[in-house]
N, C-alpha and C positions, 0 to 999 in steps of 0.2 A: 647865749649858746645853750643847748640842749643837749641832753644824755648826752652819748658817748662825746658830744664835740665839747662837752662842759667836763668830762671827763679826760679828755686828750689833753684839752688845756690848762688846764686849771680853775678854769674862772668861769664867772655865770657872764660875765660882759667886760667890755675894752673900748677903749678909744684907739682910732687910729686917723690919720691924718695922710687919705688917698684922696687921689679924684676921681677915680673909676674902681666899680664893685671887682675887677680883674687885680687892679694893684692893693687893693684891700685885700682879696682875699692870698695873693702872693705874700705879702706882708705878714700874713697870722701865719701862711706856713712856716716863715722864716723864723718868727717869732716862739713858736709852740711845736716845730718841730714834722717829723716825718709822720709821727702816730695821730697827728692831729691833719696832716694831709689826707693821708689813708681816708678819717674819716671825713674827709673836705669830699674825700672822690665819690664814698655813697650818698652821700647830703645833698637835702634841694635849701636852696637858698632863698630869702626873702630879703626884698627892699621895702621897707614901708609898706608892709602887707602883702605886696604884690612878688607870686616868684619869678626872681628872674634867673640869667644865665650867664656861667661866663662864657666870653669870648661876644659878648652883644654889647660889645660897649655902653655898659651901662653908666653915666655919670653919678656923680655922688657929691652930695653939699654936705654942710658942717653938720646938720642936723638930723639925718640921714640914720634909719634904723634897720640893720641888718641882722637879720636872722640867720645860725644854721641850722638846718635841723634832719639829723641822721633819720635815717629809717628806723622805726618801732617796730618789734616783736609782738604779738599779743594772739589774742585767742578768746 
């Protein structure tokens, strides 16, 4: 996790034990809360490099690396 979603949750990375990136990423809200949904809602997501999306049934194995990562500010 990055900025604000390493800030929402506490943590730089987690295990979680889904099969689909939709129950993974319900699972961190539950986990980490409303502030950490919030920023679930601005964030694009990555599977293994690649972004993808909820609601695309995405599947998920054990060794499986998901990224989030909020939108950056800069200039």
């Amino acid at each position: 996790m990055f900025a604000l979603a390493r800030d929402a949750s506490g943590r730089t990375h987690d295990r979680f034990d889904a099969g689909t990136l939709d129950g993974l990423l319900d699972e961190a809200v539950e986990r980490y809360g409303d502030r950490f949904g919030a920023v679930l809602d601005a964030s694009r997501v990555w599977v293994n490099g690649a972004q993808a999306a909820r609601g695309a049934a995405v599947e998920l194995s054990d060794h499986d690396d998901v990224a989030v990562i909020p939108p950056v500010a800069g200039g």
